[in-house]
N, C-alpha and C positions, 0 to 999 in steps of 0.2 A: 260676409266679407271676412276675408283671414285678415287675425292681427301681422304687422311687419315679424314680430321677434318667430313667430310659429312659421311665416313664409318663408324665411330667411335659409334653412336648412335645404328646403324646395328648391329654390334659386338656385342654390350653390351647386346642389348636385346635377344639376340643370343645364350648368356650364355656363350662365349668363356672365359677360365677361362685368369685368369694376368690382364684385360682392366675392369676399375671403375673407376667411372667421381666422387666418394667421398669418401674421407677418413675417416679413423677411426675415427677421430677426430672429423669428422662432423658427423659421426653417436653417436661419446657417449656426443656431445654438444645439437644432438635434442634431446635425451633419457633424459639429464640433462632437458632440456627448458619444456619436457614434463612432468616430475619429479614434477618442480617447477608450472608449470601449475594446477596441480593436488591439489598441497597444497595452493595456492592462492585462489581456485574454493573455497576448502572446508574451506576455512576462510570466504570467502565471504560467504558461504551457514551461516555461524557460526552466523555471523552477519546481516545476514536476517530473520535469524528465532530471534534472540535475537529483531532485530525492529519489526517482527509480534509479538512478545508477549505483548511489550510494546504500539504498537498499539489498542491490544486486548483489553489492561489493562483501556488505556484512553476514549477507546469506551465505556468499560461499566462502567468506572465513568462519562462519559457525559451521557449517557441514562440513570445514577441514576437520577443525578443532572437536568436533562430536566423533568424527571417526578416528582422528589422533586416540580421543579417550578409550574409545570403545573397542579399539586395538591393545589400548594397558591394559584394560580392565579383562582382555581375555587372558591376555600374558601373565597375568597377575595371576586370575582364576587357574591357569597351568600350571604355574609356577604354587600354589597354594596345596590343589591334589597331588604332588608326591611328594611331601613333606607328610600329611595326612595318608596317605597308602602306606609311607614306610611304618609310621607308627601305627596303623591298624595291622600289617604283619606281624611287626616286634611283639603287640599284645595275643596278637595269633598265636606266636610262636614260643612266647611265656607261657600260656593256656596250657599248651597241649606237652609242653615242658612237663608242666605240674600233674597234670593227669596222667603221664607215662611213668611217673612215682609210687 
């Protein structure tokens, strides 16, 4: 003889009608929890896409701002070699000044 608590499982899958290991209460408390699941997800969704946009936004003010720089920084570098070329001619042209003496 099977004890009741070991048969009980048996039964149920069984489909005997009367024998349910949970109540209503635990079915409309998951219905509830799954409810609230649903609208939690789609806030979080809400506010992931609100931080992708913002993210989107600061990328492409840093990749203005990196090639604003990187625009100075050539102009700069241009502007740097003929200050430097005239005075490596001027030492050029001392040199050979002094040696034609």
């Amino acid at each position: 003889m099977v004890p009741v608590k070991e048969a009980q499982p048996e039964v149920a899958a069984g489909g005997e009608p009367g024998r349910r290991f949970a109540s209503d209460e635990f079915f409309f408390l998951l219905q509830r929890i799954d409810r609230l699941d649903e609208k939690v997800m789609g806030r979080i969704d809400a506010v992931m896409a609100r931080i992708d946009a913002v993210d989107a936004r600061l990328t492409a003010r840093i990749d203005a701002v990196d090639a604003d720089l990187s625009r100075d920084i050539d102009s700069l570098r241009t502007w740097a070699i003929g200050p430097l070329f005239a005075v490596l001619v001027g030492f050029g042209g001392v040199i050979v000044a002094l040696l034609r003496r």
